[in-house]
C-alpha positions as CSV (number, residue, x, y, z in Angstrom):
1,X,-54.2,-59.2,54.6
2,X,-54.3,-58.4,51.1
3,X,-52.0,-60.3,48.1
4,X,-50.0,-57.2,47.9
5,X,-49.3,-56.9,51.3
6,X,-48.1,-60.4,51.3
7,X,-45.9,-59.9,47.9
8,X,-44.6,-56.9,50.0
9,X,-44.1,-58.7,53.1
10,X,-42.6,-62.1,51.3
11,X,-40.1,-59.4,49.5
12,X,-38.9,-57.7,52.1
13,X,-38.0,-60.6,54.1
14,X,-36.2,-62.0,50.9
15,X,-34.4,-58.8,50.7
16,X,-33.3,-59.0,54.5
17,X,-32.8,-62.2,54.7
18,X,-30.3,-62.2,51.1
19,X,-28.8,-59.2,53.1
20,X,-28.2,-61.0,56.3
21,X,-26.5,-64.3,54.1
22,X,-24.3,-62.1,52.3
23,X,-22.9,-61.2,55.8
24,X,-22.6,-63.9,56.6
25,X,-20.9,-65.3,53.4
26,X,-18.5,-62.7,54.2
27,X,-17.4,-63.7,57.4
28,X,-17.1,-67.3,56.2
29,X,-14.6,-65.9,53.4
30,X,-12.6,-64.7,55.6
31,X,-12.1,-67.6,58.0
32,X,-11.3,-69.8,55.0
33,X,-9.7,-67.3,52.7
34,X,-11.6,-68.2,49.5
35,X,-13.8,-65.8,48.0
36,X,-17.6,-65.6,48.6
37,X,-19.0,-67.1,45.6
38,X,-16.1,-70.0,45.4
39,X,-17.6,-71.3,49.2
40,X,-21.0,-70.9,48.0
41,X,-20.6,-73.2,44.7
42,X,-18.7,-75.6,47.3
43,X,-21.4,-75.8,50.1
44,X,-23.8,-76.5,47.3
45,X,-22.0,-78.8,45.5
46,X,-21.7,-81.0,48.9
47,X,-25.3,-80.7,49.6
48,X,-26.9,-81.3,46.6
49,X,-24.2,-84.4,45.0
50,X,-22.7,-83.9,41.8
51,X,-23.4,-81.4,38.9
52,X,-22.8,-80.5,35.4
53,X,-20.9,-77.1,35.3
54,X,-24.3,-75.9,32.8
55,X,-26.9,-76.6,35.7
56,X,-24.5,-75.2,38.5
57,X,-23.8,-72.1,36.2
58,X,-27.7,-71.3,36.0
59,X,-28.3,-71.6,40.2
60,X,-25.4,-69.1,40.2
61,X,-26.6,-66.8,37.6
62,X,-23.0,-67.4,36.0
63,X,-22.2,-67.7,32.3
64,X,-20.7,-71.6,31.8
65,X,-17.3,-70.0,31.0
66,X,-16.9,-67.6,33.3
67,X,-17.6,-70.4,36.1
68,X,-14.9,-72.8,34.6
69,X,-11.9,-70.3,36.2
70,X,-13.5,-71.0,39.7
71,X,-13.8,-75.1,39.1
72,X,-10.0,-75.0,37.8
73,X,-9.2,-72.8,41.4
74,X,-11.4,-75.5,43.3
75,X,-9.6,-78.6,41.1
76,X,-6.1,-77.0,41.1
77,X,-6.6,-76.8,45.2
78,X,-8.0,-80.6,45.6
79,X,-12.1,-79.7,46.6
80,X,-13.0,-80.8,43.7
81,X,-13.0,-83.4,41.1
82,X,-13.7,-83.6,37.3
83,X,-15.3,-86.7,36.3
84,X,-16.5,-87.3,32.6
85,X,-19.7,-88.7,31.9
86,X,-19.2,-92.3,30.3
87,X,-22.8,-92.0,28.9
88,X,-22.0,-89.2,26.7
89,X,-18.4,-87.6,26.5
90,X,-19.3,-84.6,26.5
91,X,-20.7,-83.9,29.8
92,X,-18.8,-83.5,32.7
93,X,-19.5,-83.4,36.2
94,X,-18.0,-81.9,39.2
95,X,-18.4,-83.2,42.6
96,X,-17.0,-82.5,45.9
97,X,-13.4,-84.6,47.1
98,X,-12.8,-85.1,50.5
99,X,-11.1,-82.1,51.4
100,X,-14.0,-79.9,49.4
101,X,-16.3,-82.1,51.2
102,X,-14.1,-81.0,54.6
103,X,-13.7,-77.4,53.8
104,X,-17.7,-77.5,52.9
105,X,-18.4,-78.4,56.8
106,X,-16.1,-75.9,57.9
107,X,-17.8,-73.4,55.9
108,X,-21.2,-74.5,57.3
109,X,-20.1,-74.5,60.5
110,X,-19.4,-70.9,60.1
111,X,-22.2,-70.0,58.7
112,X,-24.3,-71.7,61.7
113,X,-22.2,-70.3,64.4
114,X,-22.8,-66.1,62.3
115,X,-26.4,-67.1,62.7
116,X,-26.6,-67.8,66.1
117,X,-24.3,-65.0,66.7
118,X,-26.7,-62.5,64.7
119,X,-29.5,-63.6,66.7
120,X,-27.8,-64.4,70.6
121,X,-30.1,-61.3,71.9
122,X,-33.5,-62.6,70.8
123,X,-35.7,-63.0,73.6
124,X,-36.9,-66.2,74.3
125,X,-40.1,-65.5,73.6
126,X,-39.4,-64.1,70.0
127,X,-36.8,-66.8,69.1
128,X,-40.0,-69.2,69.9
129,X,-42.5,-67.3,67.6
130,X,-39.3,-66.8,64.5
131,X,-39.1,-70.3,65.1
132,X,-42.4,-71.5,64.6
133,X,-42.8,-68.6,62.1
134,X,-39.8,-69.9,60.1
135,X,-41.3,-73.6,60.0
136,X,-44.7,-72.6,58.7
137,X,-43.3,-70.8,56.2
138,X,-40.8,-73.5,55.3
139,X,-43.8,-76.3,55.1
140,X,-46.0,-73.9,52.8
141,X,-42.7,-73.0,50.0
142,X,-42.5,-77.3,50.2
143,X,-45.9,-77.6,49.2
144,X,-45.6,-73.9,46.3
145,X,-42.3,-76.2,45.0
146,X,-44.3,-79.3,44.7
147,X,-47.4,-77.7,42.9
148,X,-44.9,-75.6,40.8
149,X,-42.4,-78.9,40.0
């Protein structure tokens, strides 16, 4: 295999893959009634701990401002909370409160249950070899994050 076949190959499944997650983003939205994006920020936010609204606008290719409407929706509604850094005033961060933490899981949840329904037809046999596909691939981006942190 040549490097442009992999580029090609590691590009298309990105492309797929970012097409298959926005479907199922979608459906997700819809259960909980909050848009797309909103859910996304959420889910994160409950993964990955607490965030300055600067560092959460660059993962979501958002301008800072434009993301502080969606944090006063997500305050306003009790998923998240505001909490000023005692360090230095002028940073704040945003974290998830119970019920963002709550509404995260059910958004998870979701998201889980589209997958399995997307792929309920796979034959054994090639849910095995996606399977051990997707966790070789998985353990070799580890190790391209570590040698590129």
């Amino acid at each position: 295999m040549s490097r442009k076949e992999f580029v090609t190959l590691l590009e298309n499944n990105i492309w797929t893959l970012d097409r298959l997650a926005d479907k199922l983003r979608l459906d997700r939205a819809e259960a909980t009634g909050y848009p797309r994006q909103l859910l996304s920020i959420l889910v994160r936010l409950h993964q990955g701990g607490r965030a300055m609204l600067k560092d959460i606008a660059r993962r979501e290719f958002v301008s800072a401002p434009n993301l502080c409407a969606t944090f006063r929706k997500l305050e306003a509604d009790g998923l998240v909370i505001r909490m000023v850094d005692e360090n230095d005033r002028r940073n704040t961060w945003y974290g998830v409160s119970e019920s963002g933490a709550k509404m995260a899981v059910v958004a998870i949840d979701l998201f889980r249950s589209g997958i399995e329904r997307v792929f309920s037809n796979l034959s054994r046999e090639d849910e095995a070899s996606l399977t051990e596909a997707l966790r070789t691939m998985h353990n070799i981006i580890k190790k391209v994050e570590l040698n590129n942190a």
